[in-house]
C-alpha positions as CSV (number, residue, x, y, z in Angstrom):
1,X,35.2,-77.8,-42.7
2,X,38.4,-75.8,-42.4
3,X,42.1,-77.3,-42.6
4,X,43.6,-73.8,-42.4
5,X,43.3,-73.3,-38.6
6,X,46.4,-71.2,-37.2
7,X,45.5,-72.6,-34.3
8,X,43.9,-75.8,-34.1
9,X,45.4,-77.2,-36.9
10,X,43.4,-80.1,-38.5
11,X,45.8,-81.8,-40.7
12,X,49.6,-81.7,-40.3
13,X,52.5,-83.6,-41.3
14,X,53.6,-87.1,-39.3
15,X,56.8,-89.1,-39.7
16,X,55.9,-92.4,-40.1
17,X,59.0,-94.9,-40.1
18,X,58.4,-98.6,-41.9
19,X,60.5,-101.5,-42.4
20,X,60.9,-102.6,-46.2
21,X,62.9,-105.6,-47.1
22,X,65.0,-104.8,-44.2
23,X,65.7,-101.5,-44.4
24,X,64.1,-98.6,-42.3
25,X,62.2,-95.9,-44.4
26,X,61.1,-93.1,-43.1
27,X,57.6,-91.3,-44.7
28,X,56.0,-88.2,-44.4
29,X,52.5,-88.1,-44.6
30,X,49.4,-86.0,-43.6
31,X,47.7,-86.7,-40.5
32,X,44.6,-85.7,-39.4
33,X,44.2,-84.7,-35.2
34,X,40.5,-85.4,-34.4
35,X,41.0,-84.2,-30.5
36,X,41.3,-80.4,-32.2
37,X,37.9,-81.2,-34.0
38,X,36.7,-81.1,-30.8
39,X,39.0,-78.4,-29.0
40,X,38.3,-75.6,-31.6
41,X,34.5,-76.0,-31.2
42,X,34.7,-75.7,-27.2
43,X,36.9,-73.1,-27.9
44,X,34.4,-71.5,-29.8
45,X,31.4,-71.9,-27.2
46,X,34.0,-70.8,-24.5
47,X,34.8,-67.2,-26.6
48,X,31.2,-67.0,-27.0
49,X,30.3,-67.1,-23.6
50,X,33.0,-64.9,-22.4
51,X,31.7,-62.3,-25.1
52,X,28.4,-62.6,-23.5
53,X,29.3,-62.1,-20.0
54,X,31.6,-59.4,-21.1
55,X,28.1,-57.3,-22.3
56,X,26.2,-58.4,-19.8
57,X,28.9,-57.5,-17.5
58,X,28.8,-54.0,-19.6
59,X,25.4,-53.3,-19.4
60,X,25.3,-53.8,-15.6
61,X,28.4,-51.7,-15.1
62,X,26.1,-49.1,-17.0
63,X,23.1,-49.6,-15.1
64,X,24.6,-49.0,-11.9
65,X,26.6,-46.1,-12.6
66,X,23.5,-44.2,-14.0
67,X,21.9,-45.8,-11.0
68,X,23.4,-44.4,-8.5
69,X,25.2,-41.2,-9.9
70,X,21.9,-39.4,-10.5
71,X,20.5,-38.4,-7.0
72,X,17.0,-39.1,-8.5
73,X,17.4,-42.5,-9.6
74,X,19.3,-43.2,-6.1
75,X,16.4,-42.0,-4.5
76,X,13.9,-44.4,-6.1
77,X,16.2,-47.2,-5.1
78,X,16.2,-46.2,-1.3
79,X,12.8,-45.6,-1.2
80,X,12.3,-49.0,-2.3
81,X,14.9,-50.2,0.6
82,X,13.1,-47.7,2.9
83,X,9.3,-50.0,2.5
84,X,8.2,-52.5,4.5
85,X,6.8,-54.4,1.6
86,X,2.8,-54.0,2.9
87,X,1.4,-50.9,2.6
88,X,0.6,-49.2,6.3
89,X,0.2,-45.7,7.4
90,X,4.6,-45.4,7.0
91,X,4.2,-46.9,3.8
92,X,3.3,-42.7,2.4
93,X,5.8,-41.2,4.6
94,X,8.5,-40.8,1.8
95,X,5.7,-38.8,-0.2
96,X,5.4,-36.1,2.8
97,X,8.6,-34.5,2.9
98,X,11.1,-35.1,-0.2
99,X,13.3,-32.7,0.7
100,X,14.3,-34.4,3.7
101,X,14.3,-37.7,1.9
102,X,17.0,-35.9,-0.4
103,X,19.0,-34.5,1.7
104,X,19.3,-38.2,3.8
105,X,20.1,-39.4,0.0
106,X,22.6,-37.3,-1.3
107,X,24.3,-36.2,1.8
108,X,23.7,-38.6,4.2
109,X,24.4,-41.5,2.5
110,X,25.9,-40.3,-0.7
111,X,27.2,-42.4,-3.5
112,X,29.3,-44.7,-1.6
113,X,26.3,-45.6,1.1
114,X,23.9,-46.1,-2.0
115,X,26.3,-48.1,-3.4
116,X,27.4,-50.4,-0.5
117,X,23.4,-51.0,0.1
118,X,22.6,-52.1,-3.1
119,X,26.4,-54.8,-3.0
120,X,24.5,-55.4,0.4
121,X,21.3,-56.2,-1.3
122,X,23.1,-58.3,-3.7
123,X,24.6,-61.0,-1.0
124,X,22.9,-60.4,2.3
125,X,18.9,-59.9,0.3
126,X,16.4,-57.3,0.7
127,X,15.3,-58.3,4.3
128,X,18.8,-57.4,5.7
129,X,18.8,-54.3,3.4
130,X,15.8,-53.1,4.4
131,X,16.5,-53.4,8.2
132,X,20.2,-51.7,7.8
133,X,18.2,-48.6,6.0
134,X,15.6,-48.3,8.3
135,X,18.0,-48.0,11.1
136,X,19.8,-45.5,9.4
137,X,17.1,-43.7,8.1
138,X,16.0,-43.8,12.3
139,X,19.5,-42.7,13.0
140,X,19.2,-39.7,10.5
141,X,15.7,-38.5,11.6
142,X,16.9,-38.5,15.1
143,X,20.2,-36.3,14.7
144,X,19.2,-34.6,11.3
145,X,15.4,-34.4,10.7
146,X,13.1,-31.9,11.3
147,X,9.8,-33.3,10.0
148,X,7.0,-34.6,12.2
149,X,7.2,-38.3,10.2
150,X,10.4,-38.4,11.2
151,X,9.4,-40.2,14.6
152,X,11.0,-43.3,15.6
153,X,9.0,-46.6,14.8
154,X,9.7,-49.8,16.2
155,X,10.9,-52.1,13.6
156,X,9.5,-55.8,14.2
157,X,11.2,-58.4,12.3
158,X,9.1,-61.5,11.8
159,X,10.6,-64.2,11.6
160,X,7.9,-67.2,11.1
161,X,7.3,-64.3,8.1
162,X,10.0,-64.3,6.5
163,X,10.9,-67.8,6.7
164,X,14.6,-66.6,8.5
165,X,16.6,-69.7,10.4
166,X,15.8,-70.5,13.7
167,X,19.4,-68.8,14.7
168,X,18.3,-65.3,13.3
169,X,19.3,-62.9,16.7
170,X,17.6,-59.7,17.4
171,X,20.0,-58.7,19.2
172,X,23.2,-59.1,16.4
173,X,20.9,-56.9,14.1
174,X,22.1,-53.3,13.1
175,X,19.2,-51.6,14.7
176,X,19.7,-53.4,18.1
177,X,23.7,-51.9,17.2
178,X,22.4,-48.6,16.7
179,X,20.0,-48.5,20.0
180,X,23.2,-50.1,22.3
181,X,25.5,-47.0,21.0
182,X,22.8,-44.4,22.1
């Protein structure tokens, strides 16, 4: 146990006044303050846990830079936005023509549209995600693409499937957005 906190001190000195034989005298003595027993430990599992967060926050920060500033490692992630989740005969279509697939990454999209899917990912989940991409992976092959898998496919949101509210609107999604502005 440690009395030589800066500070939470343990012990310190307390004036204690007492009457004897009529007279006031005033003592010093040490006193011991048990509440900063307790405030230096939470102290301790508060710094703690800040210095975790701080390396987890780190490590993230790391993570997603390296993410998305290498076009390669971009691409992996919006291929995985760009699949259904069951395998069907679009599921392959990424494999066909990577140049295309690059050029919707890098210039298309770019860092800040890799970015903003994956922060979209993050609060509005994969289903949303996937949608958004799709429709501007539809918008891109109709203006920009040249390949022959770059046909437009109907995108049929389930909803019983995906277990979305009752509320859920087709017609508020982005790809019903996209189809109104053509």
């Amino acid at each position: 146990m440690s009395f030589t906190s800066s500070y939470f001190p343990l012990v310190t000195f307390c004036d204690m006044e007492r009457q004897i034989l009529g007279k006031m005298e005033i003592n010093t003595l040490q006193c011991v303050l048990m509440l900063n027993f307790i405030n230096e430990k939470i102290f301790i599992m508060i710094w703690y846990w800040i210095f975790l967060l701080f390396f987890i926050s780190l490590a993230d920060f790391i993570i997603t830079f390296v993410q998305y500033v290498l076009p390669q490692c971009r691409e992996i992630s919006i291929k995985f936005y760009l699949q259904e989740g069951e395998l069907d005969e679009w599921s392959c279509f990424l494999l066909k023509d990577k140049r295309l697939l690059r050029i919707y990454v890098v210039e298309f999209l770019g860092l800040d549209g890799a970015l903003l899917l994956r922060f979209l990912d993050n609060h509005a989940g994969i289903i949303v995600t996937r949608i958004i991409t799709n429709g501007l992976w539809q918008y891109f092959c109709r203006f920009y693409g040249d390949s022959s898998f770059c046909t437009s496919r109907e995108i049929v949101v389930n909803v019983e499937k995906f277990e979305i509210a009752d509320s859920y609107s087709l017609s508020l999604s982005p790809i019903a957005s996209l189809s109104r502005m053509n």
